[in-house]
N, C-alpha and C positions, 0 to 999 in steps of 0.2 A: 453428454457434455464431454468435450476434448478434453483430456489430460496426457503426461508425459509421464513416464513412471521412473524417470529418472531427476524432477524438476518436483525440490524439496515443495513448493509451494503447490504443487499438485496431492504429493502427499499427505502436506496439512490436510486439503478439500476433499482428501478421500479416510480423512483421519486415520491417515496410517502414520503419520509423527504428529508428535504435542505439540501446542500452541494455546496461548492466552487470547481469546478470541474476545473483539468487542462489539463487533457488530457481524451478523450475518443474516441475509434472504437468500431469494432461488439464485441470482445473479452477482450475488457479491458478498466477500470476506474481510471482516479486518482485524490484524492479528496486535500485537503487541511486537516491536521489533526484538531480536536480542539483544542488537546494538543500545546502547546506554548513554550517549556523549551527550543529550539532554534528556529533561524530564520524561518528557513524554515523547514517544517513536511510536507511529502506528504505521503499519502498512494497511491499504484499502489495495485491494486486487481481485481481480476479476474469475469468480470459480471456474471457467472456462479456461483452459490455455491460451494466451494468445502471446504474440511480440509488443514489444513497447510500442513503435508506430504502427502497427494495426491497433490497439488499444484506443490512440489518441487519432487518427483516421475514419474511426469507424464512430456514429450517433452514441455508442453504449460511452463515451468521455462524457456525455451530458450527468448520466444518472452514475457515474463516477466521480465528478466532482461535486454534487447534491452528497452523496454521502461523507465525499474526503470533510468538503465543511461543516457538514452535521458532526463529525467528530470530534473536529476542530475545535469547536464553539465547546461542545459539551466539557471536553478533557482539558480544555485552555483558553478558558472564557478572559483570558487578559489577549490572547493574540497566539497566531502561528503561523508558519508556513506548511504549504504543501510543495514537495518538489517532487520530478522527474527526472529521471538519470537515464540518459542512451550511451549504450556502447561502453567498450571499458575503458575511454577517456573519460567519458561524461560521471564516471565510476557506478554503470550500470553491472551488479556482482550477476544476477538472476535472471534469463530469459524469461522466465513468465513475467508477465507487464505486470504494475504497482505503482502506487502512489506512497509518498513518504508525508506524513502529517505529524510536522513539530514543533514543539513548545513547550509551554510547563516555565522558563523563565524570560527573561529578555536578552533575547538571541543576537544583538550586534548586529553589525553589517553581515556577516557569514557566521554561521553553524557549521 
């Protein structure tokens, strides 16, 4: 499995920093964000390194968004979103690819 040893999210995958894990297989992670601005912040990301558009390029986006809304549903059976952030306009903070799954209340037009 690709990792980076300097890309915190690689770190979780090889538990070498902590994280509040809520779902993980052979192929995928999901953490608890630290960010807080709503209820519920999960990240869904790929154990693998990868970049955001090879993530969403390549067939493995299918059985990333099967998980992102199995989440979804379970942690915020009233409703959530899932986003994607590219680049650091898009206010992408992390090169290793992720999905953002949130909710917990009723989110407005933007979160």
């Amino acid at each position: 499995m690709s990792s980076n040893s300097n890309c915190i999210f690689c770190q979780i995958v090889a538990n070498e920093s902590p994280a509040r894990v809520r779902y993980l297989d052979e192929e995928i992670i999901v953490i608890v964000n630290k960010l807080t601005w709503v209820p519920l912040m999960l990240l869904v990301m790929p154990k693998k390194h990868m970049r955001q558009s090879e993530m969403w390029e390549s067939g493995f986006m299918n059985r990333m968004g099967e998980v992102a809304v199995d989440m979804g549903w379970s942690f915020a059976p009233n409703g959530f979103r899932i986003l994607s952030n590219f680049g650091r306009d898009g206010l992408q903070s992390q090169s290793h690819a992720h999905l953002h799954v949130i909710g917990g209340m009723a989110l407005g037009e933007y979160a």
